[in-house]
C-alpha positions as CSV (number, residue, x, y, z in Angstrom):
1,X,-5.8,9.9,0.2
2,X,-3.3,10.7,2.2
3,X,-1.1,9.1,5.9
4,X,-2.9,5.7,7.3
5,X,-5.3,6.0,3.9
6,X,-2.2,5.5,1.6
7,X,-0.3,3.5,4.1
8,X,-3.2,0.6,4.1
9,X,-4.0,0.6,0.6
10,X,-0.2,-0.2,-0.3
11,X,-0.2,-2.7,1.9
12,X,-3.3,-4.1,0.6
13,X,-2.2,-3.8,-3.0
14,X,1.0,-5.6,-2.0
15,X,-1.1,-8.3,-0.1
16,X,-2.9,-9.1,-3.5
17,X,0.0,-9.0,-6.1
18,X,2.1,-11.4,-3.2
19,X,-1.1,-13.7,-3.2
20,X,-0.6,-14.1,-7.1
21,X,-4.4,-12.9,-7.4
22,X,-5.6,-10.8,-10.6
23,X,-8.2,-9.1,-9.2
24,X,-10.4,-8.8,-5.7
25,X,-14.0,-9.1,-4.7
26,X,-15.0,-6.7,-2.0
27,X,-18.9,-7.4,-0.3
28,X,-20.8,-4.3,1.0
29,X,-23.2,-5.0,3.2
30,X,-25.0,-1.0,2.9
31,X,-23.7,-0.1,7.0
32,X,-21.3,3.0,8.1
33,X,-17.8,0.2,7.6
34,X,-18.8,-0.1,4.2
35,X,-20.0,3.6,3.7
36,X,-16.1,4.0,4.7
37,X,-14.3,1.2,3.4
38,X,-15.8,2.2,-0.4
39,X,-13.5,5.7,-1.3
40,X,-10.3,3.4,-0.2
41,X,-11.4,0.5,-2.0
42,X,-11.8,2.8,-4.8
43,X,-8.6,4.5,-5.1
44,X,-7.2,0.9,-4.4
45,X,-8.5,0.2,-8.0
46,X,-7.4,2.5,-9.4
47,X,-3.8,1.8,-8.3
48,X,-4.4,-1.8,-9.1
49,X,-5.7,-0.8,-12.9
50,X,-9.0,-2.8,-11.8
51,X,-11.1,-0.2,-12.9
């Protein structure tokens, strides 16, 4: 990932830690937003040791 990609899932990471949570739940419904969402939510794992 790189730019924006990087950029959002910080931000997201950071959203998640400041909410006190320990983990996420992320819903895919099978369309194109989830076909993209999945790789970020992916390496958004991995930064958050989720995996």
């Amino acid at each position: 990932m790189s730019g924006l990609a990087d950029k959002l899932t910080l931000w997201i990471k950071e959203e998640i830690e400041k909410a006190g949570a320990k983990g996420a739940v992320v819903g895919l419904s099978g369309g194109i937003d989830s076909a993209v969402w999945l790789p970020y939510a992916k390496g958004l794992f991995r930064v958050m040791s989720w995996e």
